[in-house]
N, C-alpha and C positions, 0 to 999 in steps of 0.2 A: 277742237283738239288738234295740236300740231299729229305730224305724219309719226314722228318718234313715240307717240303717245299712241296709236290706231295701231300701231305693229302686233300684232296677232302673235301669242306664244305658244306650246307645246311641248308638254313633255313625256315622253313614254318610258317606262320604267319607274316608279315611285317606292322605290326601296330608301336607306338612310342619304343617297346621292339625291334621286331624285326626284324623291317626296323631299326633302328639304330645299332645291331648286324651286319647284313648284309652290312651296309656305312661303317664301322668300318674295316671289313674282306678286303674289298674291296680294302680301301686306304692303306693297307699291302700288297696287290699284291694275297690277296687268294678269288676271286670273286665267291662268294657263289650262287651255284644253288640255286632258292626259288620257294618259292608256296603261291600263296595268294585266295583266293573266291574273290575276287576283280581283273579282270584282267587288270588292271591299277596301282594297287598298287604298284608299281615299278618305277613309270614314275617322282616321284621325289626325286629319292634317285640314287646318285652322285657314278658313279663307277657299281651299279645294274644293271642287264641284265632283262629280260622280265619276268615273272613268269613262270614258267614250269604248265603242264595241269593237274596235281594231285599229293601228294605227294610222291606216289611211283612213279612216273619220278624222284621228287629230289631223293629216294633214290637208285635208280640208276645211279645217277651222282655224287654220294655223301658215303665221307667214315665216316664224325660225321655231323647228322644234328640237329640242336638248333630248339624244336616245342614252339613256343612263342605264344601262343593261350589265350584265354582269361576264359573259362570252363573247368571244367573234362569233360564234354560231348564231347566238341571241344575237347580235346585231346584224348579222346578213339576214336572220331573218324578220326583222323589223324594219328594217331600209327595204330589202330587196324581194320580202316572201309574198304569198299569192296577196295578202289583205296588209301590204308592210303601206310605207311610206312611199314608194312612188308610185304605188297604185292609185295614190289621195293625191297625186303633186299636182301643184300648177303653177305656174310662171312666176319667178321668183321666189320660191319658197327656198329654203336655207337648212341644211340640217349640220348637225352640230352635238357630233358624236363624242359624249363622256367618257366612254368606256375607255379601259387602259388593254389597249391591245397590239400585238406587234406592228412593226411599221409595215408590212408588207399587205396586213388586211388594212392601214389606212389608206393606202392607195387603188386598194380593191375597189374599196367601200367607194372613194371618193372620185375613180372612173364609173361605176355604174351608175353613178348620182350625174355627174355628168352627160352618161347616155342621155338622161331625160331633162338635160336644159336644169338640173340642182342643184344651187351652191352646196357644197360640203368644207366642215371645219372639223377639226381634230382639237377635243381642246381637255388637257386632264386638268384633274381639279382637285386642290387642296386645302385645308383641312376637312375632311369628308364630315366630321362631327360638328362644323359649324357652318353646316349647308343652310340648315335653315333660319341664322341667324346674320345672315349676309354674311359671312365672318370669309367663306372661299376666295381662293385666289384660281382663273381663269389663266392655262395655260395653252395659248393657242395658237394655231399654225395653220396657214393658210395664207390669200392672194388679198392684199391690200381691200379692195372692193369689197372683198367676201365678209370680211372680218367688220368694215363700215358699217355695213346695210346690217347686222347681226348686234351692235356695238349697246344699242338702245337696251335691249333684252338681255343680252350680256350682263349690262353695268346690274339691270333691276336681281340680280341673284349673287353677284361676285363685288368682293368689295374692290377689287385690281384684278383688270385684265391687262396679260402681259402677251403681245402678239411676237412671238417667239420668232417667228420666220415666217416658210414656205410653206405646205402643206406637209406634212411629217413632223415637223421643230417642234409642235406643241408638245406630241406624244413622247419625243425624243428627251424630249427638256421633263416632263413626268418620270419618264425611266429613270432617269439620270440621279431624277432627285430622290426616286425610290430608294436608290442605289443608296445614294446615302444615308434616306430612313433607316435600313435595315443594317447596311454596314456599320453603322454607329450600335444599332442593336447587340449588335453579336460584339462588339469592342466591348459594348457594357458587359454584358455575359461571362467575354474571358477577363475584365477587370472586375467581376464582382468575385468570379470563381477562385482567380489568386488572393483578394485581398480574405476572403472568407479562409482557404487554405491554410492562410498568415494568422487567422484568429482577429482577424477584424471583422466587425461589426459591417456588414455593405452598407449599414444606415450611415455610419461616421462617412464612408466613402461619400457618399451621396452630399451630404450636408460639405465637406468640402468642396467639390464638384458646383455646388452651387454657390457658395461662397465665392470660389475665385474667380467663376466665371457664368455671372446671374443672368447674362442675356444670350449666354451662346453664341459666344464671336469665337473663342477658339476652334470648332468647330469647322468653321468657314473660315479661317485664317488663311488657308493657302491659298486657296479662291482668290481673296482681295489682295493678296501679295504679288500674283502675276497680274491685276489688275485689267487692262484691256489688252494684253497680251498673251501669246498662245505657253510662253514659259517661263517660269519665277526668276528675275535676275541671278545672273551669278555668284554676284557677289551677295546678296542673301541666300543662295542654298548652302555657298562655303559658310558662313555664318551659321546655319542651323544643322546643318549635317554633323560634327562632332556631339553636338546636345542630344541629337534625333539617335545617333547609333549607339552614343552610350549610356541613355535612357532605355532603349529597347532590349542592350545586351542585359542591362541591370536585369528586364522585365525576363527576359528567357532563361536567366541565370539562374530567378528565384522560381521560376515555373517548373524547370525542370529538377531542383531540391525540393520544390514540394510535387511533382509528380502532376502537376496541373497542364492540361492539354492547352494550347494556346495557336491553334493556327493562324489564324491572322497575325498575331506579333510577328509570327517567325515571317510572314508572307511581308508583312510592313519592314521587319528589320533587314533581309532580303532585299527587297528594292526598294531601300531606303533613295539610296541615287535616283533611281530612275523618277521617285516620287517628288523630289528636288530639282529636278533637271541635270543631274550629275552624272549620269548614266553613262557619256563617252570619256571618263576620267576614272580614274582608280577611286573610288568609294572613302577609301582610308588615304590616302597618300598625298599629305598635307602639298598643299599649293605651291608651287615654287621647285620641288622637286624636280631635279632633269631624270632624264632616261636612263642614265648609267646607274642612277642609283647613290650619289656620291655628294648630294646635298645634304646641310647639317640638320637644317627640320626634320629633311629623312628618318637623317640617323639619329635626332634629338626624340624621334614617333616611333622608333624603332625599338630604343633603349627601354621605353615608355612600357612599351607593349609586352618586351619581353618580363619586365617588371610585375605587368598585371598575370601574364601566365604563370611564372613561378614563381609569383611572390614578390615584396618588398625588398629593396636589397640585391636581389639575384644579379641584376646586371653588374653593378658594383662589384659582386664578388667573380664575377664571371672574367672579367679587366682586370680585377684585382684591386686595391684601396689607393693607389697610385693614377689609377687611371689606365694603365698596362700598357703595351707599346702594339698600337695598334696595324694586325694581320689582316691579307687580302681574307683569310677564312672568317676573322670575328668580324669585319667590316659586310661580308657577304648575309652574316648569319643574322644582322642586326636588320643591315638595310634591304635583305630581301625578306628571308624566312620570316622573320617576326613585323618589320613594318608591311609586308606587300603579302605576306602570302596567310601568319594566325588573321591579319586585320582583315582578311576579305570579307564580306557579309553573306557569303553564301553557308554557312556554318559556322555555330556559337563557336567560343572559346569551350566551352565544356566538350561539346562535340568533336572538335581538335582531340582536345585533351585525350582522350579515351581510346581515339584513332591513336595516337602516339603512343600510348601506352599500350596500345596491341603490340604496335612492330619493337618495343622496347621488350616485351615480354620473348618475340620470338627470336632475336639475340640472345637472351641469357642475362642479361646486364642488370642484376641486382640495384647497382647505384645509379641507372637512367630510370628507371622503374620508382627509385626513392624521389626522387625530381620530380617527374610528373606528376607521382601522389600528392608529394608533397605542394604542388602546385593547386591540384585538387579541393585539397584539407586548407589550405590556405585561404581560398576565395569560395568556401562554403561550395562549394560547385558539387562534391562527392563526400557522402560519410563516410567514415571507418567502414560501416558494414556494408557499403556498395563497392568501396573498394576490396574488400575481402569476396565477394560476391565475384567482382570482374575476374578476381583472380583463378577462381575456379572455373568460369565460363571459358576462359582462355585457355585451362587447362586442355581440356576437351579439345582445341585447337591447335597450340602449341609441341603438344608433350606432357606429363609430368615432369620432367628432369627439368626444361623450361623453369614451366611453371614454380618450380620451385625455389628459383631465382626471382621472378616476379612478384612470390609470395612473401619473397625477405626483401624485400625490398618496398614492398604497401606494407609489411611488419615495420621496418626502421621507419617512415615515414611516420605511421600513425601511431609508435611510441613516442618522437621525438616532436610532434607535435601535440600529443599531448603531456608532454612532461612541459612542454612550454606551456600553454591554456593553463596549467597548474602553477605555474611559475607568476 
């Protein structure tokens, strides 16, 4: 038998990690000494032999042994306790910690192992459900050598091992991908919660979701778009950033008419730039724009925008049908207020809205009040009876005398809006 083949295995912990590891080694022909606090733990995993009585018995049976434990405590005390693993060690032995633990006890872990002349690897491992069908992917970190002389026993349980770096990178690159197990979790969550809100079916959701996209590359789209670079070109963040923000406004638009909680949207539409790599430019503020404010994209993003808050038409009627003869004040109002200041991503369009209809109500201004509403009622953002709602909340705030300009004023709106819907 070559040396690759004589390589002594070990594994301590045989829960679904590493009783799966150990069925894995097994059906290779390399049957791994183990250790379990369970002296039965063994009795149903196919090819496994008995538990050994502490882990330094495995690691004296043993030339790399896999500690699949569930804590940092569980593992300092399996590596480091009075009957752990280096109380078994002997020259050359390798350990080669599963657990997902913060990086500060990998480094613990992997200087004590060190006091005693032990390689140590850090290595997480994915799909935990198809441990014992070779199906894992071996994420590991650690010193070139280390990872060699470990590589043999490795390949025998993981179908790819990906040596991620230095000692930490393995665990680093686990977290990471955590991160994105879970953060996709919770997207499904608030996209199932909206579309259920909406009176869909989350099955239809589902069933498209897998239609469009059956191998999960959108997913990792942004990943592969910065490709071996630290940030996605520019010229494709400009590209997707007007689709990304006004996707997301859509999505907070309808969450907040149906009352659906949705943090992550807001945190995704939020730092939509930064998520782009757009972050040291204005979010909204179409390319090409100079500083004064005085470019026609500007003002063509500007006219745009004001359009979506009040409505269809508004700008037009705002210039007049002519076009109007244009002032430093409507030229301010376009290219700043409305392109640079409703379009920032730090709060929806509806969120504005409401704010503006506060300080309209505390004026007195009947017909600024009809504007806003009607801005409102327009883009579904506020019903009739949230706007009657606001108006009495503000009461409380403003005055009555106020308020009761603000109250004829969400009245004309929501008459004249709905004599149109009827129309």
């Amino acid at each position: 038998m070559s040396e690759t083949k004589t390589l002594r295995a070990g594994v301590v912990g045989l829960g679904i990690i590493g009783g799966g590891v150990a069925v894995s080694m097994a059906r290779r022909g390399r049957v791994p000494a183990v250790h379990d606090v369970r002296p039965g733990a063994s009795a149903g995993l196919p090819g496994v032999g008995d538990p050994l009585g502490s882990p330094a018995e495995v690691a004296r049976s043993s030339d790399v042994v896999m500690v699949a434990v569930v804590t940092a405590d569980q593992a300092r005390d399996v590596i480091g306790g009075e009957n752990g693993l280096l109380a078994g060690a002997h020259p050359g032995l390798t350990v080669v910690l599963l657990s997902t633990v913060a990086l500060p006890v990998v480094h613990e872990l992997a200087a004590l192992c060190a006091g005693h002349e032990v390689g140590f690897l850090d290595c997480g491992v994915t799909p935990g459900d198809r441990a014992a069908d070779h199906g894992m992917v071996a994420i590991v970190g650690g010193d070139q050598a280390t990872v060699d002389a470990a590589r043999p026993v490795l390949d025998d349980w993981a179908r790819r091992v990906v040596h991620c770096g230095p000692l930490g990178a393995g665990m680093a690159t686990k977290i990471a991908r955590n991160v994105v197990t879970y953060g996709s979790w919770r997207a499904v969550f608030e996209a199932t919660a909206l579309a259920r809100a909406a009176g869909v079916d989350p099955a239809r959701l589902a069933e498209v979701i897998d239609t469009a996209d059956p191998e999960g590359h959108t997913l990792l789209a942004l990943l592969r778009l910065r490709g071996c670079g630290d940030t996605l070109p520019e010229a494709a963040g400009q590209k997707i950033q007007p689709l990304m923000t006004k996707d997301l406004d859509a999505a907070r638009d309808l969450a907040a008419a149906l009352a659906v909680d949705v943090p992550l949207v807001e945190v995704a539409r939020t730092r939509a730039d930064q998520t782009l790599d757009l972050d040291d430019r204005e979010s909204t503020t179409p390319a090409g724009a100079d500083a004064g404010g005085h470019d026609d994209d500007l003002h063509r993003y500007g006219l745009e925008m004001m359009d979506r808050v009040y409505g269809p038409g508004f700008s037009t009627a705002l210039r007049g049908e002519g076009g109007g003869e244009s002032t430093p004040f409507i030229d301010e109002t376009v290219d700043y207020l409305f392109a640079q200041v409703w379009a920032r991503p730090g709060l929806s369009v509806r969120d504005r809205r409401l704010l503006t209809l506060g300080v309209a109500a505390t004026v007195g201004r009947p017909e600024l009040v009809q504007i806003i509403a009607t801005g409102g009622l327009v883009n579904d953002e506020l019903t009739p009876d949230q706007l009657r709602e606001a108006v009495l909340h503000l009461a409380v705030y403003t005055g009555w005398c106020k308020a009761t300009a603000a109250h004829a004023g969400v009245t004309a709106a929501v008459e004249a809006h709905t004599a149109k819907e009827q129309r």
